[in-house]
N, C-alpha and C positions, 0 to 999 in steps of 0.2 A: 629864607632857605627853602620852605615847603612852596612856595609862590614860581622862586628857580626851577624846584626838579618838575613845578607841574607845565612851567614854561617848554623845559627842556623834553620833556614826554611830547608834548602838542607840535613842538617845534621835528622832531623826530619824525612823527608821522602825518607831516603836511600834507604824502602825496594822498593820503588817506580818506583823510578830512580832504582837500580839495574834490576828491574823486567823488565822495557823496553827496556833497555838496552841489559839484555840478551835476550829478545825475539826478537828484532831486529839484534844484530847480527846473533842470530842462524836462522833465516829464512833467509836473508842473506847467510849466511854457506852455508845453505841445497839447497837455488835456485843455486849458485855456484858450490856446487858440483855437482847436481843435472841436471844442465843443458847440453845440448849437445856443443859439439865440435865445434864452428866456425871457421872457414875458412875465409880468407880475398886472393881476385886475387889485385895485385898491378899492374897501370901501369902510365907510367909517357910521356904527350904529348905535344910536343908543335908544335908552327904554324909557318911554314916554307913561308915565303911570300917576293917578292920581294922589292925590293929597290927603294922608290919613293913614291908617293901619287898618291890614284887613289881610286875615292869613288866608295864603294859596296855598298850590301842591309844590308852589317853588319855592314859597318860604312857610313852611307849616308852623313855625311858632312866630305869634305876631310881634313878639318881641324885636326879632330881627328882619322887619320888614324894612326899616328906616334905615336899616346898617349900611351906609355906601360900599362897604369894603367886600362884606358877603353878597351884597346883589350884582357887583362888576365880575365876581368871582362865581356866580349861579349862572349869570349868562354866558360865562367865556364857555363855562364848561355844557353852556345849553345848543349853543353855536356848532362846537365841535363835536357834541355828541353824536354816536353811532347812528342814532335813530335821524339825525338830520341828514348826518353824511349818504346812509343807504338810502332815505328819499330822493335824495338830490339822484346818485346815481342809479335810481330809476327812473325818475326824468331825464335823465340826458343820454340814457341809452334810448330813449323817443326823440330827444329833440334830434342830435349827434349821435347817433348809432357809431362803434365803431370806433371812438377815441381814447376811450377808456383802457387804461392798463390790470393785466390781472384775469386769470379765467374764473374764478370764484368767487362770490359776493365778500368772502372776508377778505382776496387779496385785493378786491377793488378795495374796498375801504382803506385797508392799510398804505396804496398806492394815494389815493386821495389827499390822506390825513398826511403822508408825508409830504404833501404841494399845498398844504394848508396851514396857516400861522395866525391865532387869535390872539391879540395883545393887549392891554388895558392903556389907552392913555395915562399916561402919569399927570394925578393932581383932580381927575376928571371923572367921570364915571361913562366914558362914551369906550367904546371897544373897535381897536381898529384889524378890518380882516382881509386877509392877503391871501391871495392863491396866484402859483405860479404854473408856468405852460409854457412850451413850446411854441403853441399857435395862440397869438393873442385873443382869436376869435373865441376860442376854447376857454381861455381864462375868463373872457368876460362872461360868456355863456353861465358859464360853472359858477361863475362866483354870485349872481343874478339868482340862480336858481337857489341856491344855500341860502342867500339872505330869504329869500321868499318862505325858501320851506322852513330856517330859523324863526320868522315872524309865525308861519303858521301853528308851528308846535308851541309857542312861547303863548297864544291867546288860546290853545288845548289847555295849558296846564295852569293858567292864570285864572282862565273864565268857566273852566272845568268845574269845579267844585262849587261855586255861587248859581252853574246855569242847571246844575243837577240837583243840589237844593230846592232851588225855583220850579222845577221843572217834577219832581216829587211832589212838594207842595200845591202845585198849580193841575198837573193830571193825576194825584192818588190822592193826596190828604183831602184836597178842598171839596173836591165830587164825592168823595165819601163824607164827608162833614154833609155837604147838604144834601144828597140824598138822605141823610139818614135824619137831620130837620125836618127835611117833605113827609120825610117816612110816621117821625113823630108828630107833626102837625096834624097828617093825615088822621093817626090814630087816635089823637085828642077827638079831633072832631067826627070818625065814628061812635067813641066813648059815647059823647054827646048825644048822637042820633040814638044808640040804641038805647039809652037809658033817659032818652028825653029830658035831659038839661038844657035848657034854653037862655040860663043867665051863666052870669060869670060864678066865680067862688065870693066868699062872703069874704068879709074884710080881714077878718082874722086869719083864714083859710090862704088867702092870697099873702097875709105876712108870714106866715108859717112856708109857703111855698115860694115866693121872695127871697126868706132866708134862707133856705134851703138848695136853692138856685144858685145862691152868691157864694153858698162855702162850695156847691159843686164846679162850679167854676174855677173858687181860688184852688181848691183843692187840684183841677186837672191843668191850671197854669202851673202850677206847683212843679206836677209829674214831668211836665212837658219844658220846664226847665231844667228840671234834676236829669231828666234825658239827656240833655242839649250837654250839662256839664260835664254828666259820665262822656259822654261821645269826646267831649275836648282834652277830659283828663286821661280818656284810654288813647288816643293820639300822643299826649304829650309822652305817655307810660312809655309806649313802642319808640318814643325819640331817647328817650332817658336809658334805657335798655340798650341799647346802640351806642350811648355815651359811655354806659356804667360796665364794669364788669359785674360777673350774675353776684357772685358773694355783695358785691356790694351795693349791687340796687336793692336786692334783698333783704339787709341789714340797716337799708334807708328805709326800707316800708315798714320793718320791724317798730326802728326808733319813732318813726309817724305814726305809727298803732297805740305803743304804750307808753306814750309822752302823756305824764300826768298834767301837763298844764294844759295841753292841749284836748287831755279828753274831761277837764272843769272845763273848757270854753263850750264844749261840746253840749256839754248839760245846760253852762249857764244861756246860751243861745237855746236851746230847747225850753228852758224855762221863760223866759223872754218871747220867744215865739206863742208858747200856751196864754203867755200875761196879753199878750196882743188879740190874740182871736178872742178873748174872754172878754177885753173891754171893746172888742170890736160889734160883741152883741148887745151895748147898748148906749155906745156912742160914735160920734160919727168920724170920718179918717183925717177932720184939720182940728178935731179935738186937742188940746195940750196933753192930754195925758196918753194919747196916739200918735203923735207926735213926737214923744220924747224918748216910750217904747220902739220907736220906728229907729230912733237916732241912737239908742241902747242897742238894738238890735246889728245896726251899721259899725256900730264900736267893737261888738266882739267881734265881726266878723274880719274887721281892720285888723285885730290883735291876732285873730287865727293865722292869719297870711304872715304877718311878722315873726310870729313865734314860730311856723313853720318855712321861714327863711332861713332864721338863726340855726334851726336844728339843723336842715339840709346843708348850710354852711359849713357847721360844725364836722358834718359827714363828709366834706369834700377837701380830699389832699391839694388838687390845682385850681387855679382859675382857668375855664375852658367858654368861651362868649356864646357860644352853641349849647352847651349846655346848661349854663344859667340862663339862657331866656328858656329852654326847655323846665327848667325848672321854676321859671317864672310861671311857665303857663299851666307845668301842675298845679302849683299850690294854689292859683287863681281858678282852677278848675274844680281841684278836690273841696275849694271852701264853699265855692259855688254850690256845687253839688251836697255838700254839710246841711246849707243854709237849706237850701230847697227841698232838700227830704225832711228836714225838722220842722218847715213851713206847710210842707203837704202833711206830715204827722201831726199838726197844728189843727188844721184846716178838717182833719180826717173824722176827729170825736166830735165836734159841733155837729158835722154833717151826717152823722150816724143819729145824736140823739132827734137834729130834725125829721130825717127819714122815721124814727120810731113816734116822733110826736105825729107825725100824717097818718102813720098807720094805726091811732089809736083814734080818729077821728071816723065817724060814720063812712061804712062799708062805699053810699054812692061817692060823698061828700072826697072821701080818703080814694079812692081810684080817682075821681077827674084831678085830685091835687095833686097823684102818680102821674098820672098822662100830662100834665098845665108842667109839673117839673122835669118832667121827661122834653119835654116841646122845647122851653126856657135852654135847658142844658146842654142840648142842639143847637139853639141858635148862637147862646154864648161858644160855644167850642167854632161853630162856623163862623163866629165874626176875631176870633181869636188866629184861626190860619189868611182871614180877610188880611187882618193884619200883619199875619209873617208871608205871607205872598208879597205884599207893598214890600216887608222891609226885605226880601230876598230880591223882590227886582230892582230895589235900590243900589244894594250889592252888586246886581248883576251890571246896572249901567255905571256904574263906580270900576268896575270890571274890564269894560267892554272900552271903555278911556285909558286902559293899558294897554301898549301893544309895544315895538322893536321900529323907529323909525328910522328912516336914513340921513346921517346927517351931511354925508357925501355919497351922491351913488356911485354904483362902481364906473370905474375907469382905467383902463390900462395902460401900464408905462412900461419903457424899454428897461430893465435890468443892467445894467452895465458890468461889463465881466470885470472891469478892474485887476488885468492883466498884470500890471507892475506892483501893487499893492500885494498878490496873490504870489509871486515871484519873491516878492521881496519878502514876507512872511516866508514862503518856504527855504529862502535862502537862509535867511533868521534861524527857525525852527532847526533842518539840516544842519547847519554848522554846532547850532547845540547840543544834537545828535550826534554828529563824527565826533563832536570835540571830547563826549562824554561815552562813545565808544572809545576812544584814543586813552582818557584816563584810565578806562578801566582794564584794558589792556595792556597800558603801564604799570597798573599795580600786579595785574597777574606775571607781568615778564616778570622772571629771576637772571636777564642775563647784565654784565657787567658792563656800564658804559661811562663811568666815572673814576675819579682817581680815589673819592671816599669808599663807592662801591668794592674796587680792586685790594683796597687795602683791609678792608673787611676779608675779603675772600682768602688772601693768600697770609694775611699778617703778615706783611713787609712793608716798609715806605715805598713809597712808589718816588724812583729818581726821575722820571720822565711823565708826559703824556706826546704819544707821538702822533699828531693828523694821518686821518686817513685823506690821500692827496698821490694822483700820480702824473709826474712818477715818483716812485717812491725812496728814489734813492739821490745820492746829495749830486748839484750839479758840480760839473769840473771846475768850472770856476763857482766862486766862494762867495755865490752868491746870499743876500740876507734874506732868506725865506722862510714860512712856518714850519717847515719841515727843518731846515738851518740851526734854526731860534732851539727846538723841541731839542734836537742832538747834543747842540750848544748847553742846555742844560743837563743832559745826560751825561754829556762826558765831564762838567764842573761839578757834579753830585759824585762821582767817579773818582775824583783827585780827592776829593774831601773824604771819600770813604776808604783811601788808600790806605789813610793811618792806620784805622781796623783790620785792613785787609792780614791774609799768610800767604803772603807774597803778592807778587806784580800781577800772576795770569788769572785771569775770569773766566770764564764759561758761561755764555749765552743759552739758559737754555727752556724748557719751555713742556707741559704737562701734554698738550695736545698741537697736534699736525695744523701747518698751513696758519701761525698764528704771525709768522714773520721774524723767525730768529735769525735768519740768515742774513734778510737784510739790515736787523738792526744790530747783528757783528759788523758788518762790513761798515754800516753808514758810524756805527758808532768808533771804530777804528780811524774813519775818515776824521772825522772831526778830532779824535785825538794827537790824528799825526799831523790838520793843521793847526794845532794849539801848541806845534811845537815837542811832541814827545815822539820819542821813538817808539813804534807800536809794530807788533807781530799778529798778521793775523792769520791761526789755525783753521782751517777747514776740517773740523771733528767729523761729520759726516761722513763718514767711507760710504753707507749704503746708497745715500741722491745726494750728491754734492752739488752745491749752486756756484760757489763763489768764486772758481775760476771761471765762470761764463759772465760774472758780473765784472769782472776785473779782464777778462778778453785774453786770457792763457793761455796755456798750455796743462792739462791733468794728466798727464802722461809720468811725471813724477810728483809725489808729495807725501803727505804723513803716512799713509800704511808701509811704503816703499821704506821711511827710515827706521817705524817700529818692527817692522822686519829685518832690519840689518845689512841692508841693501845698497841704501843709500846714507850722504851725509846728508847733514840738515843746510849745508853751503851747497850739496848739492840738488834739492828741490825749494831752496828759495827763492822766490821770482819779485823780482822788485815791480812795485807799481807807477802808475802816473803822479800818486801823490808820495811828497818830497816828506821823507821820514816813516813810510809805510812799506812794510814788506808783509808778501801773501805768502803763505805753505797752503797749496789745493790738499786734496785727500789724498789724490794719489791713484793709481790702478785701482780698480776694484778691488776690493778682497774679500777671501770667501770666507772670514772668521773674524768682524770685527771686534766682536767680544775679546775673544784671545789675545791680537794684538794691543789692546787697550788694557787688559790686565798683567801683560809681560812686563818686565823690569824696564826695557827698552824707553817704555812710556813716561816709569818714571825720571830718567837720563833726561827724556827730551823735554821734559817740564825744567828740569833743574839747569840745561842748559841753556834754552831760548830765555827763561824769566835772566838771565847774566846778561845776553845783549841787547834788552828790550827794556823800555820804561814799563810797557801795558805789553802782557801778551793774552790776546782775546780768543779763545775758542768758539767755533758752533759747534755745536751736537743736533742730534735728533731729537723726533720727540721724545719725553720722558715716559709715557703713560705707553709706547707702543715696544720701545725699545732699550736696552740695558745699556745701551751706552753711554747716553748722558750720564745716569749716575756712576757710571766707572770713571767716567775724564772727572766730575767733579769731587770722586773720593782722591783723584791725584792733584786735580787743582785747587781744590777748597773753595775758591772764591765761586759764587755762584750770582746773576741777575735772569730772575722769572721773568719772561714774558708772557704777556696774556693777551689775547686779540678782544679790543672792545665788540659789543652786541654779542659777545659766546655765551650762552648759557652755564651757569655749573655743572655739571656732570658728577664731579665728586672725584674727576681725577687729579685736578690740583690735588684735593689734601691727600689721598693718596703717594702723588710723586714729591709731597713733601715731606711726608716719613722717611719714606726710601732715603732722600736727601741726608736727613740728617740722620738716619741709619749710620751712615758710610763718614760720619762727622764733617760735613760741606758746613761751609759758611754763608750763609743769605743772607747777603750785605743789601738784598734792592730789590724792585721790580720795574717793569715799562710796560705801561698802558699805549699797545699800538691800537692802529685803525681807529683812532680817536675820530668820529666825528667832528666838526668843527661847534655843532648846536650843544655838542654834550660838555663842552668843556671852555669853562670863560674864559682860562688862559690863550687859547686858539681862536677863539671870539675875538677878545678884544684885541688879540693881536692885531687881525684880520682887519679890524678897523683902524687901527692908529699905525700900522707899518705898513698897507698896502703900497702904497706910493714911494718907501723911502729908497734911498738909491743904494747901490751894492757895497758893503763894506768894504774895508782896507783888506787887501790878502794878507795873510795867518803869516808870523815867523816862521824861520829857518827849523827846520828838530834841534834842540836844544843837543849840545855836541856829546859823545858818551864821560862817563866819570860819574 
């Protein structure tokens, strides 16, 4: 049923839907064919990088340096970034002045980035990138120079950070390391000159300054690691901060403060550290019992990272892969930096009570073993940056073996407008559109165009549905048409309701103007009197009478003429073409139909015509406009509504149906005219299974009086 009325909506407004339909496709059409030529430059790039882990500015925690899924997703969005796109188009406003769309650098960009599409391979980690154009020279130009200036920024922000390391190390640390060797060599060996020492320090002297050497040493690798870890953990801080909301990165550093287990590892690695430098003063570093402190040492520091896993664990509502390698690289950092400051706190009391053992040694004796460890502590700090120079330029050439290559370079291909395809989506899309404007303007109609509909409205059965179909009235001969068929019902719903009826005559009549009562007295008359009855039909209308011009008359006499008393009813009876059917027109004008329709006269001419008639059928007027109708049906009783399908309610139906039974009328019916043929299956199927059939038999004689 709900399938039918939404058929019957869509079907209704075909010309609708077809109308949008064709207007969308064909502007569609016309901007396709109409448009110019694009161009697409293809190229296909990916990132050539070595083998290992080693954190950039493009991947700051080394945890996700290995990640395929985050490095295909750093480059897409390094390719397309602002900073590549405004390079490019300040190169191509040198190479190509002139082609560029946009008079401000931010409406360039946004003109660019809309002719630009970076895609990831699927399965792959290679990035395929497209830019379209007009002019193919353009796209390839443009797309040439983006890759370039992508490669360019991609070994800034890769090799940035390893070549500024190197580059610190190699022009600040290392020249100030050895000048300040030179500086202290120098000064040993003025020491020498002016206090005339010509040999070395005595045996004992040189181990005391040996020792003293070796903790300042450990002591300032210590510093210079614990540097290195804060620098990695205040990194990972600013990642974690960015992850964390503040309550709750703040109530992670808390629970990492005052985590009892964690601050026993704290102590028992500090005591471990103190047990190590203590047997380190008098045994050597493959001793067993150096050895095993070393592997003690490695154990808490293992357990520190775990147990500060679990807690930060503990602290976190999701899993987020950015965030736990950023918290990987805290907790590797802060234990780092734990370990290194309890090593240089290790390292720190040895080398204090050294320094005080020199200085209780003879005044010359105790200055050349100041300046001899002064010298020492120089050299070891400059063979210490020796060393992170090699390992920073190690980095750098591990570095400099990343870059963005091409694994197709660009090339340009024709675009294909795929005219039919584009057509045929919008025909697709449109029709979805009309169809779904159409229902929705089906739900908002409140007008009548069904016989459920109707009988909701007026609460009557409906005896008919009559096609809307012209012409609309029946033809002279008897032919079997849907208009035929509809009447043919009409007037069999009629004879059956005759039982009910108070008396023979009916009245056609109707709330609102132009609905068709005229012609469905007349046609339904017709079909009475070929079914063999004798039928009278009244022309009620005194005000616009139709039904002598349908029947080809004469109105010069008829019904006001005999409620007047002017005339007999023999004498403006006019017989018609059809055999058992006689017309009464209106009659003259008259200038008081009310009057004559509530004179006594009126009710004579009811009580006499219903004696020589089987059916005698009135029209009237409208009801909603005029007082007539309900006067002929307070003397006819019998009453059939009309209503014109597609009318909206108004609310003058219910209206002229109080009035109705005001005046006590009997509403034996209704008739659904201008029936569409979509709104109603009766007239459907007809339409299909009786188109062809040939003309029925002509109707009986009028059945004879008695």
């Amino acid at each position: 049923m709900e399938f039918w009325r939404h058929y019957l909506i869509l079907k209704r407004r075909w010309r609708i839907i077809a109308l949008v339909v064709v207007l969308c496709s064909g502007a569609v059409l016309v901007w396709s064919r109409t448009s110019p030529q694009q161009y697409e430059a293809v190229a296909v790039v990916r990132e050539q990088r070595p083998i290992g882990e080693m954190s950039t500015e493009i991947y700051p925690v080394r945890a996700l340096v290995n990640d395929p899924v985050l490095r295909q997703q750093n480059l897409l969005q390094l390719v397309a970034s602002n900073t590549v796109i405004g390079k490019t188009i300040s190169d191509l406003q040198v190479i190509r002045p002139g082609v560029l769309e946009g008079d401000t650098p931010s409406e360039q960009i946004v003109a660019f980035s809309g002719k630009l599409r970076v895609e990831p391979i699927p399965n792959t980690e290679y990035l395929r990138v497209r830019l379209r154009d007009t002019d193919p020279q353009n796209a390839l130009t443009a797309l040439s120079v983006l890759v370039a200036n992508a490669t360019e920024r991609y070994d800034e922000l890769y090799q940035g950070s390893v070549r500024a390391e190197r580059e610190r190390i190699e022009n600040e640390l290392l020249p100030s390391a050895k000048a300040d060797l030179e500086a202290k060599r120098k000064a040993l060996a003025d020491y020498k000159l002016a206090n005339r020492i010509s040999g070395d320090l005595t045996y004992q002297t040189q181990v005391l300054v040996q020792r003293a050497a070796q903790y300042r040493a450990n002591y300032d690798q210590a510093m210079v690691e614990m540097q290195e870890a804060k620098a990695r953990r205040i990194a990972a801080e600013q990642e974690l901060k960015s992850q964390y909301a503040r309550n709750e990165y703040e109530e992670m550093q808390r629970v990492m403060a005052t985590n009892p287990v964690l601050q026993q590892l704290r102590i028992d690695l500090a005591r471990a550290q103190a047990e190590l430098q203590k047997e380190l003063q008098t045994k050597a570093e493959r001793h067993p019992d150096v050895v095993a402190l070393k592997a003690q040492i490695a154990e808490i520091e293992a357990r520190m990272r775990t147990e500060s896993e679990q807690i930060l664990n503990s602290q976190t509502r999701s899993r987020n892969p950015i965030r736990d390698a950023a918290l990987q690289a805290y907790i590797s950092a802060r234990v780092a930096e734990d370990a290194a400051a309890k090593r240089a706190q290790a390292y720190y009391e040895p080398l204090q009570r050294a320094m005080a053992d020199l200085a209780d040694m003879p005044r010359k004796e105790a200055g050349l073993a100041r300046h001899e460890l002064a010298a020492r502590t120089a050299e070891q700090v400059y063979n210490l940056y020796l060393q992170k120079l090699e390992e920073a330029r190690a980095k750098e050439r591990g570095a400099q073996a990343a870059t963005l290559t091409l694994l197709d370079p660009p090339q340009v291909f024709v675009v294909p407008k795929q005219t039919g395809l584009k057509v045929a989506l919008a025909l697709l899309l449109s029709l979805l559109l009309a169809s779904s404007i159409a229902l929705l303007l089906g739900q908002l109609d409140t007008s009548v165009r069904t016989p459920e509909e109707a009988e909701r409205l007026l609460k009557l059965p409906v005896f008919a549905v009559i096609p809307l179909m012209k012409p609309n009235a029946l033809d002279k001969q008897d032919g079997f048409t849907p208009i035929g068929a509809s009447y043919q019902i009409l007037s069999t719903n009629l004879w059956y309701a005759s039982r009910q009826m108070q008396g023979s005559a009916v009245v056609i009549a109707s709330a609102e103007p132009n609905v068709g009562r005229s012609t469905t007295a007349a046609n339904l008359a017709i079909t009475l009197a070929r079914d063999g009855a004798r039928v009278l039909l009244v022309d009620g209308d005194m005000r616009q009478p139709t039904l002598h011009t349908r029947f080809g008359v004469d109105n010069s006499l008829g019904l006001a003429d005999v409620l007047a008393g002017e005339k007999s009813i023999e004498d403006v009876a006019v017989p018609t073409m059809t055999e058992g059917l006689v017309l009464i027109p209106a009659g003259s004008s008259a200038n008081n139909p009310v009057r004559l329709l509530r004179s006594p006269a009126m009710e004579q001419f009811i009580e006499r015509t219903t004696r020589l008639a089987d059916f005698v059928i009135f029209d009237s007027p409208a009801g909603a406009i005029f007082a007539d109708s309900t006067l002929i049906a307070a003397h006819v009783k019998n009453v059939i509504i009309v209503h014109a399908a597609g009318q909206p309610s108004r609310g003058a139906e219910a209206e002229f149906h109080a009035r109705l039974e005001q005046v006590g009328a009997n509403l034996i019916g209704a008739v659904l005219n201008k029936v569409r043929p979509e709104d109603s299956r009766g007239v459907y199927y007809y339409r299909r299974a009786y188109r062809e059939l040939a003309l029925r038999q002509p109707a009986s004689r009028a059945l004879p009086r008695g």
